[in-house]
LUMFIFI-821059 format. One line per 2 residues: their letters; for each residue x, y, z of N, C-alpha, C, CB. Coordinates in nm, 4 decimals, padded with zeros to 6 digits. Each point is the difference from the previous one (the first is absolute). Glycine has a CB too. Layout:
% LUMFIFI-821059
a) X Y Z X Y Z X Y Z X Y Z | ...
END
This chain:
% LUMFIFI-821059
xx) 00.0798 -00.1202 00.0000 -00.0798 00.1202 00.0000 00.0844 00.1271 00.0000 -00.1754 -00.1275 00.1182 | 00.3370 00.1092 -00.0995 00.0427 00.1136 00.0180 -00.0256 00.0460 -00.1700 00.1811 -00.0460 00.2437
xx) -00.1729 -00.0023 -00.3152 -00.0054 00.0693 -00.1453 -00.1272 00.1253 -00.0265 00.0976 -00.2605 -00.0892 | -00.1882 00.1894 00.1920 -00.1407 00.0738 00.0369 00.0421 00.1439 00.0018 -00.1147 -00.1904 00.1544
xx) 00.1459 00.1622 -00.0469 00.0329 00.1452 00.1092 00.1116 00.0740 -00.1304 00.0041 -00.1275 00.3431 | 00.1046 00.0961 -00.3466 00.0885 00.0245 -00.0658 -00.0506 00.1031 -00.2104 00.1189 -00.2730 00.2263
xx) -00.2414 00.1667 -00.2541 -00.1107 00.1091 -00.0898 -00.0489 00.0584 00.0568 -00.0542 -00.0903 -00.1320 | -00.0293 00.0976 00.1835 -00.0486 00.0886 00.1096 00.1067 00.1731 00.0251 -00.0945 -00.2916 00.1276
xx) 00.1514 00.2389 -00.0692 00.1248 00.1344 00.0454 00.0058 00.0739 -00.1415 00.1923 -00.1421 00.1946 | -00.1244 00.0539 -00.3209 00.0165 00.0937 -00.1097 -00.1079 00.0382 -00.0564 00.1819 -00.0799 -00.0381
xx) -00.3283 -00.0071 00.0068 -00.1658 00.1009 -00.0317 00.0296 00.1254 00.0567 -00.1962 -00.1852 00.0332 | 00.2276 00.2199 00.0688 -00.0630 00.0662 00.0583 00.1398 00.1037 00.0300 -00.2275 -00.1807 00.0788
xx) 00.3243 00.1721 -00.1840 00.1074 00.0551 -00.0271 00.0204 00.0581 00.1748 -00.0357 00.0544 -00.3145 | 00.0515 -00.1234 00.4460 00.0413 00.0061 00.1012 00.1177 -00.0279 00.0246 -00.1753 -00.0170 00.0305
xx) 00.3114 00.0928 00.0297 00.1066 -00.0364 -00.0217 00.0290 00.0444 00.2128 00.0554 00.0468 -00.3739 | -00.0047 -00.1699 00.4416 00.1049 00.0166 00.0976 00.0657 00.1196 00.0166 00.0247 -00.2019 -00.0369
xx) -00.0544 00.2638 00.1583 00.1077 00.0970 00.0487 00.1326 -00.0682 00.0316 -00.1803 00.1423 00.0967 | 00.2661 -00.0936 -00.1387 00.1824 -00.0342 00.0269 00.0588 00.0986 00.0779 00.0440 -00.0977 -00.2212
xx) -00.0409 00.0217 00.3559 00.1171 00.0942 00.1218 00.1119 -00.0606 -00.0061 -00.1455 00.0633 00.1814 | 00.2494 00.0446 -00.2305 00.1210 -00.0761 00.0656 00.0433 00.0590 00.2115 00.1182 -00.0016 -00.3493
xx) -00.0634 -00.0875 00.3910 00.0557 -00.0233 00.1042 00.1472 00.0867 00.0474 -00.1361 -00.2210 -00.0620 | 00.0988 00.2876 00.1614 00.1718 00.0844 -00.0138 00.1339 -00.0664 -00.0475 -00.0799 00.1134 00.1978
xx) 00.0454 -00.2645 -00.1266 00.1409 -00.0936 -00.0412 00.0183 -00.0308 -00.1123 -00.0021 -00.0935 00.1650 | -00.1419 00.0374 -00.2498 -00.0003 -00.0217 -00.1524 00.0871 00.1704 -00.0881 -00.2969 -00.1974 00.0383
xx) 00.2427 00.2960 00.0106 00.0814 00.1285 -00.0659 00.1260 00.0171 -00.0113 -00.1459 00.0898 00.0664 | 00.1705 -00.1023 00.0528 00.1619 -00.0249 00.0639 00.0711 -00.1045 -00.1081 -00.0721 00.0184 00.2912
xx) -00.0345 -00.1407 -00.3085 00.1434 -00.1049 -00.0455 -00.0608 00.0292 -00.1445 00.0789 -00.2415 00.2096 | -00.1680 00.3023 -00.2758 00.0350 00.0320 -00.1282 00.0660 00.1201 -00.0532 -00.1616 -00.1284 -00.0031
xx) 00.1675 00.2132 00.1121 00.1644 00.1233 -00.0390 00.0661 -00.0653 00.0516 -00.0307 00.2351 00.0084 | 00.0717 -00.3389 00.0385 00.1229 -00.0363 00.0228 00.0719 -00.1217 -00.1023 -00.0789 00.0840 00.2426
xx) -00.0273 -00.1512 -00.2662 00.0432 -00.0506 -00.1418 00.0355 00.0709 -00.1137 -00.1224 -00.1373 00.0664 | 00.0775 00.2616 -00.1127 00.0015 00.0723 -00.0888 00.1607 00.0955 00.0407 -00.3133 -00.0226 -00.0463
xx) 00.3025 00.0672 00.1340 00.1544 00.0286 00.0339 00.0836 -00.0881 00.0266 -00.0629 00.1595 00.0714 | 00.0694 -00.2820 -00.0422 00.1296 -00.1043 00.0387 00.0154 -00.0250 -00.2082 -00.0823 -00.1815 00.3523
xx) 00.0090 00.1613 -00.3972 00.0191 -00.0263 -00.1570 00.0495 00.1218 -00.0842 -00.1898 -00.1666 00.0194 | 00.1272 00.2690 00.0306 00.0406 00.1456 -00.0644 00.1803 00.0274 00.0156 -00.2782 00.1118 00.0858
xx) 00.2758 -00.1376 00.0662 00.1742 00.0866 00.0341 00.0666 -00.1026 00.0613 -00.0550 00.2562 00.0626 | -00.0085 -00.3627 -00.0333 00.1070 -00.1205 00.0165 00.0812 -00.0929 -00.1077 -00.1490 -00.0004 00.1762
xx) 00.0099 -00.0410 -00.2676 00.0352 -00.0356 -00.1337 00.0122 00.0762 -00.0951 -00.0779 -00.1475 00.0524 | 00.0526 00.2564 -00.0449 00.0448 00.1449 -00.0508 -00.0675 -00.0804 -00.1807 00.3058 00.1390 00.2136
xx) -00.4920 -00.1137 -00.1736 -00.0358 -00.0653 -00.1545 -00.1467 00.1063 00.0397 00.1251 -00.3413 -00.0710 | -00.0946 00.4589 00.0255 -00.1450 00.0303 00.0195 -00.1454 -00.0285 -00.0847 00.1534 00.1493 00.0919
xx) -00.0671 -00.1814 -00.2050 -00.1490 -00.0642 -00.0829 -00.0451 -00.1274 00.0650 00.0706 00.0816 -00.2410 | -00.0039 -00.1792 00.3155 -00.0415 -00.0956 00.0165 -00.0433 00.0100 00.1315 00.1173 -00.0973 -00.1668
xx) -00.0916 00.2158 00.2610 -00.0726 00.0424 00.1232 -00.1853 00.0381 -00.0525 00.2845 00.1206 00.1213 | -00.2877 -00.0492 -00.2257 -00.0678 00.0697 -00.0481 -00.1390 -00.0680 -00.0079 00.1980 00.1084 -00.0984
xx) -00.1426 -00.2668 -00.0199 -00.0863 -00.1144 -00.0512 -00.0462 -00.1155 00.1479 00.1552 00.0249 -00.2841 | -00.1163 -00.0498 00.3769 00.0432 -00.0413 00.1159 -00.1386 00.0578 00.0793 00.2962 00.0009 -00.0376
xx) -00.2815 00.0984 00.0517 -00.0747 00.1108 00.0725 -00.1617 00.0042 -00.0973 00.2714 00.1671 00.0884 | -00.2426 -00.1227 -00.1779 -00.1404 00.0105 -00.0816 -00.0424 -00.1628 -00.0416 00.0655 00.2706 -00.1181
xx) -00.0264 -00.3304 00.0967 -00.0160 -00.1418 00.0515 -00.0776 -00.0674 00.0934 00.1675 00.0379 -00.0567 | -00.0999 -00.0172 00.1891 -00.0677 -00.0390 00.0961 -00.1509 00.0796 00.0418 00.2481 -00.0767 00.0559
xx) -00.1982 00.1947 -00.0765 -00.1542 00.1225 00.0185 -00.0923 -00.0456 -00.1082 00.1268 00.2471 00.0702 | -00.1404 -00.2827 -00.1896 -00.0673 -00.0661 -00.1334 -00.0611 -00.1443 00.0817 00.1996 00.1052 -00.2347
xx) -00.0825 -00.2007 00.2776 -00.0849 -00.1083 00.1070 -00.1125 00.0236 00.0992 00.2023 -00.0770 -00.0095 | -00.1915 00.1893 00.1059 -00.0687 00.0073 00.0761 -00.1124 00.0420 -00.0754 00.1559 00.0195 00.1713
xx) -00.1390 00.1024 -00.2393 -00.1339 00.0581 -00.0818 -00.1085 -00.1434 -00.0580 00.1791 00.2475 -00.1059 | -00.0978 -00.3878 00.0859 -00.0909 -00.0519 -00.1018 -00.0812 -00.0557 00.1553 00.1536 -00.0742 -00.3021
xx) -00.0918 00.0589 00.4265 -00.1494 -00.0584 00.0978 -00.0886 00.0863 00.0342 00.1125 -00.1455 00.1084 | -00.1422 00.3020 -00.1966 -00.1016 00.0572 00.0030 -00.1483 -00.1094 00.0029 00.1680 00.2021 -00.1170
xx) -00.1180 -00.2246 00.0126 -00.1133 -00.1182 -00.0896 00.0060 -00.1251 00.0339 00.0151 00.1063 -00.1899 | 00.0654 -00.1877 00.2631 -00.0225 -00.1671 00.0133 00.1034 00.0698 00.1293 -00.0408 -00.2275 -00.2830
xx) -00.0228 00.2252 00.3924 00.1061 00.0538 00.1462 00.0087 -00.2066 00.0117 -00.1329 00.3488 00.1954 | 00.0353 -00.4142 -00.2284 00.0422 -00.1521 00.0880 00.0481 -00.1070 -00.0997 -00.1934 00.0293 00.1872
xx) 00.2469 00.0444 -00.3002 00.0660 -00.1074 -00.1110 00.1274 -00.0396 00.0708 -00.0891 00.1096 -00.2365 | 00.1632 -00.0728 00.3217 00.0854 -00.1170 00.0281 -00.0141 -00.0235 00.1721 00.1837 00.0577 -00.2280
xx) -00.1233 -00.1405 00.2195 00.0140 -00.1065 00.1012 00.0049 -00.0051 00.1119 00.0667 -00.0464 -00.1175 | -00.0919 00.0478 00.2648 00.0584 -00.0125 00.0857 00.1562 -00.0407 00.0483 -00.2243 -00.0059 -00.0233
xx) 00.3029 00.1106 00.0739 00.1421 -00.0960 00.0533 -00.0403 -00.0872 00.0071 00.1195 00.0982 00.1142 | 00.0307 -00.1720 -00.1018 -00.0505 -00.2030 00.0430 00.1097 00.0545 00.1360 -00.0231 -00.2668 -00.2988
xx) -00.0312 00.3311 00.3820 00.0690 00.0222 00.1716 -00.1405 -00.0174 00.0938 00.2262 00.2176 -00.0583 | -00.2648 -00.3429 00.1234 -00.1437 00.0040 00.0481 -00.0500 00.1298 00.1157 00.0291 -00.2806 -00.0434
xx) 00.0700 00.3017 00.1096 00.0027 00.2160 00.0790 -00.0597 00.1058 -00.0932 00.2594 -00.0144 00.1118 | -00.1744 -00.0332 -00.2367 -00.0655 00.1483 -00.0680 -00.1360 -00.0117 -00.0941 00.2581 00.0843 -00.0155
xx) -00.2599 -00.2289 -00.0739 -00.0582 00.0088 -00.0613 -00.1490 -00.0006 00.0454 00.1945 -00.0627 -00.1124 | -00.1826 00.0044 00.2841 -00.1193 00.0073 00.1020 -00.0859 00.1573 00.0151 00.1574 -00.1977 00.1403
xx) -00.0407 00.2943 -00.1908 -00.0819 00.1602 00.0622 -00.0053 00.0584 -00.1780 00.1492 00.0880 00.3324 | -00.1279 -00.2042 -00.4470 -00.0137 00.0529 -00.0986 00.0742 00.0777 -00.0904 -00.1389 -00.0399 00.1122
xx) 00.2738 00.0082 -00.0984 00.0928 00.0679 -00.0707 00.0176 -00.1100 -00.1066 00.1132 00.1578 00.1905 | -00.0811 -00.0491 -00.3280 -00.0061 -00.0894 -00.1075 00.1058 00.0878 -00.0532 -00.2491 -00.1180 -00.0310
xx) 00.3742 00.0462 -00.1228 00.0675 00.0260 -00.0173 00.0015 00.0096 -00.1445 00.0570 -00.0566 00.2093 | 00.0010 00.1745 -00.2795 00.0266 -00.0205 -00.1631 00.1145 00.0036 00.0242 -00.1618 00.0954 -00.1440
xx) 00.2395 -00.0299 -00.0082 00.1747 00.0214 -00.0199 -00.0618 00.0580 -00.1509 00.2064 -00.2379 00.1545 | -00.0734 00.3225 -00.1681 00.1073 00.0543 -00.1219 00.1145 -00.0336 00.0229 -00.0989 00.1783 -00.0473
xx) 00.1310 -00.2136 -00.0786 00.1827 -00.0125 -00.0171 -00.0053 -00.0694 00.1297 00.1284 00.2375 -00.1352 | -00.0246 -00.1929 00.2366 00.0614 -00.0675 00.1325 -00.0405 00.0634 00.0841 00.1793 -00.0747 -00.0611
xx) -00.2828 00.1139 00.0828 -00.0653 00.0587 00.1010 -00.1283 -00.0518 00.0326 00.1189 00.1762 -00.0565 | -00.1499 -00.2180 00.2297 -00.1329 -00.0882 00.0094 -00.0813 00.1313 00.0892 00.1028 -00.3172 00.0113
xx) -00.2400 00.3470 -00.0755 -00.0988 00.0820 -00.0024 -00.0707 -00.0460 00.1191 -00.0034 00.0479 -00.2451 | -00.0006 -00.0244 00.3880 -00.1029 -00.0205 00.0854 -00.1206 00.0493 00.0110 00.1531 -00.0343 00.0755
xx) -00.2397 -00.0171 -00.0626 -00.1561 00.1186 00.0238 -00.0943 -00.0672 00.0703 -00.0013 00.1201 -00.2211 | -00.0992 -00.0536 00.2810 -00.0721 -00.0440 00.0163 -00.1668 00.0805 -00.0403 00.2133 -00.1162 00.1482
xx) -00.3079 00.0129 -00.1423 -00.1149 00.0282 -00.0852 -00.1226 00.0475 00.1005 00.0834 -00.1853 -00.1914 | -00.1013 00.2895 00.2393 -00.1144 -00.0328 00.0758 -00.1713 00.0375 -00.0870 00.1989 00.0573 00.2348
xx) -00.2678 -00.1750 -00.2166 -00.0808 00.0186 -00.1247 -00.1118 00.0891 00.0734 00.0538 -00.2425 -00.1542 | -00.0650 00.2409 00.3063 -00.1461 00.0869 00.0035 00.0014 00.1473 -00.0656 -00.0490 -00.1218 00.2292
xx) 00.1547 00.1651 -00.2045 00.0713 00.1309 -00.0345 00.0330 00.0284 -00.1540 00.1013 -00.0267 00.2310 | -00.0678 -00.1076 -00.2538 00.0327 00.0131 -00.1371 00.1872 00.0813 -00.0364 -00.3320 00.0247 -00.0230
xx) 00.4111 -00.0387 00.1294 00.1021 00.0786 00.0093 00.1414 -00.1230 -00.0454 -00.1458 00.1994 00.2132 | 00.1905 -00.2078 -00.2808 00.1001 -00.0526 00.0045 00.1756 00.0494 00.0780 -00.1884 -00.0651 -00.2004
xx) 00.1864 00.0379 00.2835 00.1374 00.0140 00.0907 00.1472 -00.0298 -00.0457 -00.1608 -00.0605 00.1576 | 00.2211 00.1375 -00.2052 00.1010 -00.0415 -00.0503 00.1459 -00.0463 00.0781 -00.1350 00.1364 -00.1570
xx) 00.1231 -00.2042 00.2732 00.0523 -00.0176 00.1563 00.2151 00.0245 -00.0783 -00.2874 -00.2676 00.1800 | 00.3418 00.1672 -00.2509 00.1505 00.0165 -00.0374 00.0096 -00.0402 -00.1407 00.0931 -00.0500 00.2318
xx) 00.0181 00.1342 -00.2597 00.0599 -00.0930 -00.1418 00.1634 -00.0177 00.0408 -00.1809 00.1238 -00.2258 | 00.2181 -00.2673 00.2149 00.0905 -00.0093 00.0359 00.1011 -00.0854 -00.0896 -00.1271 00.0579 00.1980
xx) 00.2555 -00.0616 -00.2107 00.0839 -00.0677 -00.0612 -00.0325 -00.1611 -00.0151 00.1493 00.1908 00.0800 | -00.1304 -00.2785 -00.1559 -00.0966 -00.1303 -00.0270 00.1233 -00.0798 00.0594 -00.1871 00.0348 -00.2454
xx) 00.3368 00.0047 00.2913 00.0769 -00.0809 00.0603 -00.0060 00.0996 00.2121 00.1880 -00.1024 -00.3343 | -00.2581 00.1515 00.3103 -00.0377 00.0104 00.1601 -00.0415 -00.0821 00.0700 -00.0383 00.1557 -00.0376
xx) 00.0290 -00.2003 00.1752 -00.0490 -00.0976 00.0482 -00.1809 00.0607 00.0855 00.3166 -00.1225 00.0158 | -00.3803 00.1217 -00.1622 -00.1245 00.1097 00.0066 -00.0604 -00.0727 00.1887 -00.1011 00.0397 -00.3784
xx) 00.0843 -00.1895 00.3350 -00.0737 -00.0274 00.1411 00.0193 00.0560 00.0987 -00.0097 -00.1600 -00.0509 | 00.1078 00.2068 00.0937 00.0616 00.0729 00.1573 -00.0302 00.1001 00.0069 00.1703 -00.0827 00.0300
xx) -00.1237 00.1459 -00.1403 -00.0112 00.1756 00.0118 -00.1552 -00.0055 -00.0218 00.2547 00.1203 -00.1190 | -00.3220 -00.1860 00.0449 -00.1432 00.0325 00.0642 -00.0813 -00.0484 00.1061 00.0057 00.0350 -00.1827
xx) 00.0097 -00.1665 00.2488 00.0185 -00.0030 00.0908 00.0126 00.1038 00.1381 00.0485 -00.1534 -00.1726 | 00.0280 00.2052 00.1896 00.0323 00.1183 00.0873 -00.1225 00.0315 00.0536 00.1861 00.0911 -00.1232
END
């Protein structure tokens, strides 16, 4: 039935509010600067960055197309995960609200469980 709901949302050209999270902000200027003046590649800071912001934009429209973590803590309060490139997209969906939470984006060789965790 999710396909239901999922027509439904676009009839009715209804699209998810997207918050990002102070920490989610943080680690996407900070990706965008560790690539900019560390790897000293600003086009590829650039694509990186508009990239990942292009990901989040698409759970306007399908906020529950992917998955639950497979961490039974988190995926219990509903955190679900995309990616770009090497970066894993945390969020979470709250549907009464209709708000999608954009909780971290973090490096895909981080040890995401812990640091979210916390």
């Amino acid at each position: 039935m999710k396909w239901l709901k999922d027509w439904r949302r676009g009839e009715q050209n209804a699209v998810a509010k997207i918050l990002f999270t102070e920490p989610a902000e943080y680690d996407l200027l900070d990706i965008e600067y560790y690539i900019h003046v560390h790897l000293c590649n600003p086009q590829a800071a650039e694509r990186v960055a508009n990239g990942i912001v292009s990901k989040v934009r698409g759970l306007e429209n399908f906020p529950e197309e992917h998955s639950l973590v497979n961490d039974d803590l988190l995926s219990g309060i509903g955190l679900r995960m995309t990616w770009f490139d090497n970066y894993n997209i945390f969020y979470y969906y709250d549907e009464l609200a209709d708000i999608v939470h954009i909780i971290r984006i973090l490096y895909n060789r981080q040890d995401w469980q812990d640091i979210l965790s916390r």
